[in-house]
C-alpha positions in Angstrom: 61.7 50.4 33.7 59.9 53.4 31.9 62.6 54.6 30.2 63.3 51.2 29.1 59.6 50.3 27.8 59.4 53.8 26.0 63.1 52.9 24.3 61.5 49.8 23.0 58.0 51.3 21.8 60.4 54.2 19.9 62.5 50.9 18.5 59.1 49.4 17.4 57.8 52.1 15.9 61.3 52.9 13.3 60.9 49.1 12.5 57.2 49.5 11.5 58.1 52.6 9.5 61.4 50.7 7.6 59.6 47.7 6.5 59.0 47.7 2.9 55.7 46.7 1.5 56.2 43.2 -0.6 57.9 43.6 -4.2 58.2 41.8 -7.8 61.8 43.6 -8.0 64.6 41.1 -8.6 61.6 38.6 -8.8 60.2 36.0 -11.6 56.2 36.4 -11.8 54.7 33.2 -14.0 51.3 34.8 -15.3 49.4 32.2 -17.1 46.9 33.4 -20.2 48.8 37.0 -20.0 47.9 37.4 -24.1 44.3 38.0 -23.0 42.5 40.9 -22.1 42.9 41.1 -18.2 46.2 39.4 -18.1 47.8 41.6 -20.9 46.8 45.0 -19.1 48.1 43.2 -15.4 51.5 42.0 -17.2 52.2 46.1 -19.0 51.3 47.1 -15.4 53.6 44.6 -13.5 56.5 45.8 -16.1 55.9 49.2 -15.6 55.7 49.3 -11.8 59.0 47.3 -11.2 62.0 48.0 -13.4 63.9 44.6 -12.0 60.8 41.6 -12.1 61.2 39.1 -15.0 58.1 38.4 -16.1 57.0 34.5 -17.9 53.7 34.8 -20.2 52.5 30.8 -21.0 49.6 31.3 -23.1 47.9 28.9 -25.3 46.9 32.0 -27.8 43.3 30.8 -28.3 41.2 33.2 -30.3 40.8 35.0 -26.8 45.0 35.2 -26.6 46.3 37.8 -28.7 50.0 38.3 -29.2 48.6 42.0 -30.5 48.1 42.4 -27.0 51.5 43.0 -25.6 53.4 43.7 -29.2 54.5 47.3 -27.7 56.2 45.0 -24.5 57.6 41.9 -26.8 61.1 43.3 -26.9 61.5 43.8 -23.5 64.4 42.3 -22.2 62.5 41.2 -19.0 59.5 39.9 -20.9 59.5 35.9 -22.0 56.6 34.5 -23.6 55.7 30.7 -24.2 53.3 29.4 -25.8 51.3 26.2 -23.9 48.4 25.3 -22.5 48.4 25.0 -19.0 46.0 21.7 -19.2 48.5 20.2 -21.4 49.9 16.8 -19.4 53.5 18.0 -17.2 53.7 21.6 -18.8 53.2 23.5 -15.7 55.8 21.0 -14.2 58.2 22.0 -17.4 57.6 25.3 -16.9 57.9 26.0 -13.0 61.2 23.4 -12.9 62.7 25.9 -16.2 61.8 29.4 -14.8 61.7 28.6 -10.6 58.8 31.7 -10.7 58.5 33.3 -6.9 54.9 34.1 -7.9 52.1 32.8 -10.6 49.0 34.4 -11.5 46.6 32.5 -13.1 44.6 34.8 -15.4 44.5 31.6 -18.3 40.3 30.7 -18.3 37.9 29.7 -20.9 35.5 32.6 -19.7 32.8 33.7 -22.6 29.7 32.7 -20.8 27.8 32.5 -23.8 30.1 30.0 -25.4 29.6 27.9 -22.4 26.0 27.7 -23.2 25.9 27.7 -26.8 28.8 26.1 -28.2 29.5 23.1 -25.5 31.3 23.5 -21.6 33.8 20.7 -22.1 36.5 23.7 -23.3 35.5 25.4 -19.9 36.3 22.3 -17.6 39.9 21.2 -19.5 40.8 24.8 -19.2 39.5 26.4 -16.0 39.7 23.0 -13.6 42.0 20.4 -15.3 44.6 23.5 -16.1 43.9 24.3 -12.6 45.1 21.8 -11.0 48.4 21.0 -13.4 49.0 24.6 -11.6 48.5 23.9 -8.4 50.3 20.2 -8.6 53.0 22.0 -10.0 53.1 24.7 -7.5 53.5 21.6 -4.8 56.6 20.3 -6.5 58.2 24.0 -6.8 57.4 26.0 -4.1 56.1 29.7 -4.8 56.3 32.8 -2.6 52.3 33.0 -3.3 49.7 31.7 -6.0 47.0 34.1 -7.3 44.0 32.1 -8.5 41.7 34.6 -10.9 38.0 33.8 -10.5 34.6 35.2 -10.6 31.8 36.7 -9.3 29.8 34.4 -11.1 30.1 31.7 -9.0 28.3 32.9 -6.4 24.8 33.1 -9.0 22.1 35.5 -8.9 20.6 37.8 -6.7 17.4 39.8 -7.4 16.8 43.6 -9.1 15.3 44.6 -6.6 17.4 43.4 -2.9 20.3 45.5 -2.4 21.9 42.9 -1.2 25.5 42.0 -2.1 27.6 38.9 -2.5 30.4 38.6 0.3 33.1 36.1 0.5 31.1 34.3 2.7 27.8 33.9 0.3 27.7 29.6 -0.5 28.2 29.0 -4.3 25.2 29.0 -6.3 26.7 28.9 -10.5 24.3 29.0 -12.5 26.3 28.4 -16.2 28.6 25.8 -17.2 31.2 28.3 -17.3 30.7 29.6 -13.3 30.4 26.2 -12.3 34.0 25.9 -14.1 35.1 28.2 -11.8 33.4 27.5 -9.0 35.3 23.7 -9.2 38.8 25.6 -9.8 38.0 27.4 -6.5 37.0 24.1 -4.6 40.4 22.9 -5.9 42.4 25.8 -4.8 40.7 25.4 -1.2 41.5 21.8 -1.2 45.1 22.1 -2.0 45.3 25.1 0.2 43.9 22.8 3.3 45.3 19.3 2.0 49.1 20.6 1.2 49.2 24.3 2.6 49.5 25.3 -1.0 50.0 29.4 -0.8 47.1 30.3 -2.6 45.0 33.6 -2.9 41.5 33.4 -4.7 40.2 37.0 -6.2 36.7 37.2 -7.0 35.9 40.1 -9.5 32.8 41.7 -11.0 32.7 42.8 -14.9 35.7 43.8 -16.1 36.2 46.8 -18.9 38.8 48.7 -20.7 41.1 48.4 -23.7 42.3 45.2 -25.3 39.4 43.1 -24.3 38.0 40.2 -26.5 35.3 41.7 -29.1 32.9 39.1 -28.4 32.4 40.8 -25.3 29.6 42.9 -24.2 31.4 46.6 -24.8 33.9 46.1 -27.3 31.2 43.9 -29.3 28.6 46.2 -29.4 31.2 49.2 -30.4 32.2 47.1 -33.5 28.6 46.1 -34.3 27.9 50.3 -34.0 31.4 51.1 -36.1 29.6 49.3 -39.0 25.9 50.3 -38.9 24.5 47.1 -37.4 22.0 47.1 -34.6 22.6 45.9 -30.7 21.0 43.0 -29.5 19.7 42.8 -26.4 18.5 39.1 -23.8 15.0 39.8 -22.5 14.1 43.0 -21.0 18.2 44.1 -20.8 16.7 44.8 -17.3 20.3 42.0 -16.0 22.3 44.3 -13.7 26.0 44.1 -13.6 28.8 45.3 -11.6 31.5 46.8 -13.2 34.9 47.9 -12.6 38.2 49.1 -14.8 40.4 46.5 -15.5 43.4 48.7 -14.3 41.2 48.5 -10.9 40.7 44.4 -10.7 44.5 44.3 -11.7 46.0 46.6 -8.9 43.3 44.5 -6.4 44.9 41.3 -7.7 48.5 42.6 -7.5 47.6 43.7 -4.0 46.2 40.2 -3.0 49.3 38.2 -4.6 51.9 40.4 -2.9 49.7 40.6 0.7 46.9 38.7 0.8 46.8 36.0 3.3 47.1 32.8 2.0 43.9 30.8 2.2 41.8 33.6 1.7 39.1 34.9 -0.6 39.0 38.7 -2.0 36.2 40.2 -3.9 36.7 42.9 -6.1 34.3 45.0 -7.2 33.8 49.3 -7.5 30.2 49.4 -6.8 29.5 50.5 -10.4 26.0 48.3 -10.9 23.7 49.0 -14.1 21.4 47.4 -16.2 21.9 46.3 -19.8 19.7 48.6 -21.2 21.0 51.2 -19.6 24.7 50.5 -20.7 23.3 50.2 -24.1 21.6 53.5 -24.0 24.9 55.3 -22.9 26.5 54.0 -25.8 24.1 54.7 -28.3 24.2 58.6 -26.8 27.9 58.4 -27.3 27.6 57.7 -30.9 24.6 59.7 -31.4 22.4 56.6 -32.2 18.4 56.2 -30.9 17.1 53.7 -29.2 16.0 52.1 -32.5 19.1 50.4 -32.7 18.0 47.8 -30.2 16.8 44.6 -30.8 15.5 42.6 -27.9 15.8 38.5 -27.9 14.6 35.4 -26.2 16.4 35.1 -22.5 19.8 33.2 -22.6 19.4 30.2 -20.9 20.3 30.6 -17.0 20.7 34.5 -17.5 21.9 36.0 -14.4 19.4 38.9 -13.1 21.8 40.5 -10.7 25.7 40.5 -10.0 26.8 43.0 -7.1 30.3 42.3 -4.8 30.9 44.0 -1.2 34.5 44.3 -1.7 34.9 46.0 1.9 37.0 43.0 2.8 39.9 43.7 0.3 39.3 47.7 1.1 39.8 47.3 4.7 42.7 44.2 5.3 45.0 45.8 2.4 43.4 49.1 1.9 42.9 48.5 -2.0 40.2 51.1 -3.5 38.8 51.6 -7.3 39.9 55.0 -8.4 38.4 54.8 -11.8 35.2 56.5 -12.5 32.5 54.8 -14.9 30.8 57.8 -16.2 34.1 59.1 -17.9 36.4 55.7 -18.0 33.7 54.0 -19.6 33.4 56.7 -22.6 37.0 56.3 -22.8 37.2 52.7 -23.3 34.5 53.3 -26.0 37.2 55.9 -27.4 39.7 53.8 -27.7 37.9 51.0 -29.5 37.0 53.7 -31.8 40.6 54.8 -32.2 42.3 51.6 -32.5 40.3 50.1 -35.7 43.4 48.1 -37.0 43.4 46.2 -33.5 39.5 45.3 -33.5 39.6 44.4 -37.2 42.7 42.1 -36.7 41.1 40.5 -33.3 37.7 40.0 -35.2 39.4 37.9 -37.3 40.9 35.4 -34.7 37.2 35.4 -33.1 35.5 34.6 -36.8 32.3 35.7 -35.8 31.7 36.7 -32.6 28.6 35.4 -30.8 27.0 34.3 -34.1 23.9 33.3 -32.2 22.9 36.7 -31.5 24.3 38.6 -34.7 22.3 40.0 -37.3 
């Protein structure tokens, strides 16, 4: 009986060894908004990491989706791209019944906060809840392997400078702007339609993302362009708000990681326990380019500012045994670099914003 028990444990243990972690190869991934800046970096990441995926890109192209993006990948034979909005009444149905995908993303969000606060939030609820739900009604009538809902750290609100506190997947949802509370409801949805229809759905919640191709209304590549032509950086309050940040190579390989292995039902923070203040990003900048500090301009508070973001991500780290392995003292200087470097794309996607967060521009 021995013998036969230690047979078995051998058996067990060259079955453990032979099983293959879960791959895209031979697959069809649907990403949805993959012309924007996360979901452009995830789908050149997907294509370079499995030579056999086929890989669907529905994007509305807002100003925030640019087909500049992905030009070096448009050839590629296993590259399709549509445009639509995922909102729009029995696309996602079109698209799912056309393709059959095995997996969808869903990177497509309305997600400048600003713009949520200035400029009106009914873009942010037809986008991020209504186009979240033709998704997941769509995902009921063709079955996926797995459906990776894109969220935000956001929706779980504020905490204060000083607590050292950080949001788990347990803290309750507190947003705070139009556009968290956008994403907050897509969430709710996801959990509904997880619990209501065993929809196989995975929620990542990320902290603030960085690196090349991002929208240059946004905090880094906006203030780069502002410094490129002599203009000063303006500042909300005391630029004392504290915010997490990670790589976007980072949140994608966490999201890739959740999709192909996370358990269905389940919530994933993301974050690389990078947090720093406003001012002090500003100041690291202005070093970069050799600028003083009399390039900042403080203004009135934004309405609902958040003081504090700051994710314990030791869920994801320990169940799939995803870790950040960028650092932010020298990735950060390089995502400046390569704004710097690539003038032609920042001039082109300036000019599909207009002007970027007029409100605040001098």
């Amino acid at each position: 009986m021995g013998c036969f028990l230690y047979i078995l444990s051998i058996m067990a243990n060259l079955k453990k060894r032979t099983v293959k972690n879960p791959s895209l190869n031979s697959k069809t991934l649907l990403v949805c908004g993959g012309a924007g800046f996360i979901g452009s970096n995830f789908i050149r990441m997907v294509l370079d990491r499995y030579p056999r995926v086929r890989v669907i890109n529905l994007d509305k192209l807002t100003y925030a989706g640019n087909p500049d993006n992905l030009r070096d990948i448009a050839h590629d034979s296993r590259y399709y791209f549509v445009r639509g909005d995922i909102a729009k009444q029995g696309k996602m149905m079109e698209i799912c019944k056309e393709f059959r995908p095995d997996y969808i993303v869903n990177f497509a969000a309305e997600t400048h906060v600003d713009r949520s606060v200035h400029e009106g939030a009914t873009p942010f609820f037809q986008t991020n809840v209504l186009g979240t739900l033709k998704i997941l009604e769509a995902v009921r009538a063709f079955p996926v392997s797995s459906f990776l809902q894109i969220s935000t750290d956001e929706v779980y609100g504020s905490l204060s400078i000083k607590s050292r506190k950080r949001f788990t997947e347990e803290s309750p949802l507190a947003a705070n702007s139009p556009y968290a509370a956008s994403k907050a409801s897509a969430d709710l949805l996801c959990r509904s339609f997880f619990k209501t229809y065993n929809v196989p759905v995975v929620i990542t919640r990320c902290s603030n993302n960085y690196g090349p191709y991002q929208t240059p209304e946004k905090l880094i590549p906006f203030f780069v362009s502002q410094l490129m032509v002599g203009k000063p950086l303006t500042l909300y309050g005391d630029g004392r708000n504290v915010r997490d940040w990670i790589h976007v190579d980072d949140h994608n390989n966490a999201a890739l990681r959740v999709l192909l292995s996370g358990v269905h039902g389940e919530i994933y923070n993301v974050g690389a326990s990078t947090e720093i203040s406003n001012i002090a990003l500003v100041k690291k900048m202005l070093r970069h380019f050799k600028k003083s500090t009399n390039n900042i301009i403080f203004i009135a508070n934004r309405p609902g500012h958040d003081l504090r973001y700051a994710v314990d991500a030791s869920k994801i780290e320990k169940q799939l045994g995803w870790k950040p392995k960028h650092s932010f003292e020298s990735a950060f200087l390089e995502t400046i670099d390569w704004y710097k470097a690539h003038q032609q794309w920042m001039r082109r996607a300036l000019k599909r914003i207009g002007t970027p967060n007029a409100h605040i521009s001098h």
